[in-house]
PLY file of the C-alpha trace (Angstrom):
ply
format ascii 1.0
element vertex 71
property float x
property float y
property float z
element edge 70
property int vertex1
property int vertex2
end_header
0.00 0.00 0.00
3.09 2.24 0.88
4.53 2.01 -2.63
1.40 2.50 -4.56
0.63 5.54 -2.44
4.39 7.40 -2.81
4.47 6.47 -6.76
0.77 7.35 -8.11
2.12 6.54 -11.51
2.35 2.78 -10.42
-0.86 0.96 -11.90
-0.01 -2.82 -10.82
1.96 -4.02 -8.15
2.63 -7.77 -7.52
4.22 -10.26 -5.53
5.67 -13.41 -4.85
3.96 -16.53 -3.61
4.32 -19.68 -2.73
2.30 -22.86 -3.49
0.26 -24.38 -1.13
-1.13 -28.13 -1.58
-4.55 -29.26 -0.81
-3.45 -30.90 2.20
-2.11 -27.60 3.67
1.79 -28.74 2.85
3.92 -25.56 1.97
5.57 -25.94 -1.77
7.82 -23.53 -3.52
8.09 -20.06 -3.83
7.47 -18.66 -6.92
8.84 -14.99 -7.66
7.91 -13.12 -10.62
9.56 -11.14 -12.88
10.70 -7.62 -12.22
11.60 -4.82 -14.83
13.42 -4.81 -17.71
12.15 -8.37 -18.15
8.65 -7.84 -17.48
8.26 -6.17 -20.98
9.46 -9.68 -22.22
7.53 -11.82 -19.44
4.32 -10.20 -20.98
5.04 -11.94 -24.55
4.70 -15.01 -23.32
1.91 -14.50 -21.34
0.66 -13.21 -17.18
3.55 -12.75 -15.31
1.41 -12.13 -12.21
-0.49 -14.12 -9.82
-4.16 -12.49 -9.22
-4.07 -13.15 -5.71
-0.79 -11.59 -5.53
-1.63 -8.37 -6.93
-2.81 -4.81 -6.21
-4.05 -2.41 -9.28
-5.59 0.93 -9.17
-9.60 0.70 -9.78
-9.50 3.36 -12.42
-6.77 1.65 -14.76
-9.22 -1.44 -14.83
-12.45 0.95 -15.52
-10.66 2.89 -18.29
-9.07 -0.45 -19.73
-12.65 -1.71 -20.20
-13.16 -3.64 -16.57
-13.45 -7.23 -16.26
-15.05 -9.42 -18.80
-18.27 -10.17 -17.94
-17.70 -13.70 -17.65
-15.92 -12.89 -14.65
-18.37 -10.55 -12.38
0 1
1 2
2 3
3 4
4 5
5 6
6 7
7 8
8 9
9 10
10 11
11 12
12 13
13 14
14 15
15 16
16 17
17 18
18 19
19 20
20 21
21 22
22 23
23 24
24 25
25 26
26 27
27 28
28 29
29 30
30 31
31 32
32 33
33 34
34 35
35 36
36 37
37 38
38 39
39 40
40 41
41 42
42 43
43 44
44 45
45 46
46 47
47 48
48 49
49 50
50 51
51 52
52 53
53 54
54 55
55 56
56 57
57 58
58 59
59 60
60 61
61 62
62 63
63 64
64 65
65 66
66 67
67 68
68 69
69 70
């Protein structure tokens, strides 16, 4: 929340994770790309885990929201 309020230009801001099974069991952490490579990361397709993530409200609105298919 800190970085996204000093640097309003920021639109997305994600994290590491780490896998979880379904029997609770703690798996590997997966960290993401940061920039340069991102630019590249985003060729081959989401470099960011959903849950992970915080984005600013209005970037989504102007960028056309969510699909419907996903209310």
């Amino acid at each position: 929340v800190d970085a996204m309020r000093r640097q309003p230009e920021l639109i997305l801001l994600g994290s590491a994770f780490q896998y979880v099974d379904k029997n609770g069991n703690l798996g590997r952490v997966a960290t993401l790309p940061s920039w340069p490579s991102l630019a590249e990361a985003l060729l081959w397709g989401c470099p960011f885990s959903h849950p992970s993530v915080m984005f600013r409200r209005e970037a989504v609105l102007k960028a056309g929201n969510y699909r419907p298919f996903f209310p």
